[in-house]
N, C-alpha and C positions, 0 to 999 in steps of 0.2 A: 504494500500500500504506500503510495506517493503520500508526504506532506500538504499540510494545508494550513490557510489563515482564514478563521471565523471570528464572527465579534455579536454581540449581542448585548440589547440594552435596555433595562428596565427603570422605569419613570417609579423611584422609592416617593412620590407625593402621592401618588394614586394606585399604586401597588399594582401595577398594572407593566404589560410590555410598551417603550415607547415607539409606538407606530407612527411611521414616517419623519423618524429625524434622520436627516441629510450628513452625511460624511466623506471625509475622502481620506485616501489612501498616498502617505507619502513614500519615498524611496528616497534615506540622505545620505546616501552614499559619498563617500569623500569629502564633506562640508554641504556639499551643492543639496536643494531639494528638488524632488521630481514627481510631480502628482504622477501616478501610477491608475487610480480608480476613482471613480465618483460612485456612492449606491444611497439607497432608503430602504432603510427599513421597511420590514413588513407588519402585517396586522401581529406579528407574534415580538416583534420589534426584533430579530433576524435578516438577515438578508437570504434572497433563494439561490445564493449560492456563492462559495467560496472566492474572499476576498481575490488569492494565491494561491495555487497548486498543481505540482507538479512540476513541470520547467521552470514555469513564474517562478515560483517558490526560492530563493536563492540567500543566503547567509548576508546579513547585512541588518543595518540601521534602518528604523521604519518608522515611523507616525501615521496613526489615526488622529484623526480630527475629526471630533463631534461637534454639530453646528446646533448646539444647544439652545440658546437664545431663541434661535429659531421654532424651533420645538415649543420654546416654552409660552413663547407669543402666538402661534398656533393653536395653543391649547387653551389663550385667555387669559393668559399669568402676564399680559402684557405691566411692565414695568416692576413686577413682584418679584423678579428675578435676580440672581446675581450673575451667574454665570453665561458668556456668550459663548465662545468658544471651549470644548475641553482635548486636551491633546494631551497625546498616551503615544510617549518614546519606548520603543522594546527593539531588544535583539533577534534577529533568526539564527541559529548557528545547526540546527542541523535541521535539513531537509526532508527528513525522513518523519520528524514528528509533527503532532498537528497541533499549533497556538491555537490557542481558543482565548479573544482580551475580551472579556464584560465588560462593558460599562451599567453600574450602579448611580443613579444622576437622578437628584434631587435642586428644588429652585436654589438652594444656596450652598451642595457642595456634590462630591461624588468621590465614590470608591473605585479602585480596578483590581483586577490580578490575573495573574495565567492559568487562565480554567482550563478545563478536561474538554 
């Protein structure tokens, strides 16, 4: 089984998945950044399919950016909010395994880590 990169994100104000918050996919390789991906979430706040993988997939420096803000004024929390942006730096180093970053995102903060 080839590697892979998924993300998923849940709205902790509503306890709910957050459906259709807008994200993209960076590559910083050597200093430089390089959008890689744009997606949205789905009604499960997943995407229908992996970020990375398999060739894609390659050792290096990445960022996700969640376009929070966005989401949250979507949802009616216009100005209730603190966060606009949330960006989540991580490694790949081996190909073979599958990152899994959550995003945990509430109006004034958020959690991550490297899930299953």
């Amino acid at each position: 089984m080839s590697g892979r990169l998924t993300t998923h994100v849940l709205d902790l104000s509503r306890g709910l998945p957050a459906a259709g918050m807008k994200l993209q996919l960076w590559s910083l390789a050597e200093g430089s950044g390089k959008l890689l991906r744009e997606a949205t979430t789905n009604h499960d706040g997943r995407l229908d399919a992996p970020l990375l993988e398999g060739v894609e997939l390659v050792p290096g420096c990445y960022e996700l950016l969640f376009m929070a803000g966005d989401y949250f004024r979507a949802s009616g929390l216009e100005g209730l909010f603190f966060l606009e942006q949330v960006p989540i730096r991580f490694n790949i180093t081996n190909t073979a395994d599958h990152y899994h970053v959550p995003l945990l995102v509430a109006p004034g903060g958020y959690s991550t880590y490297r899930g299953s």
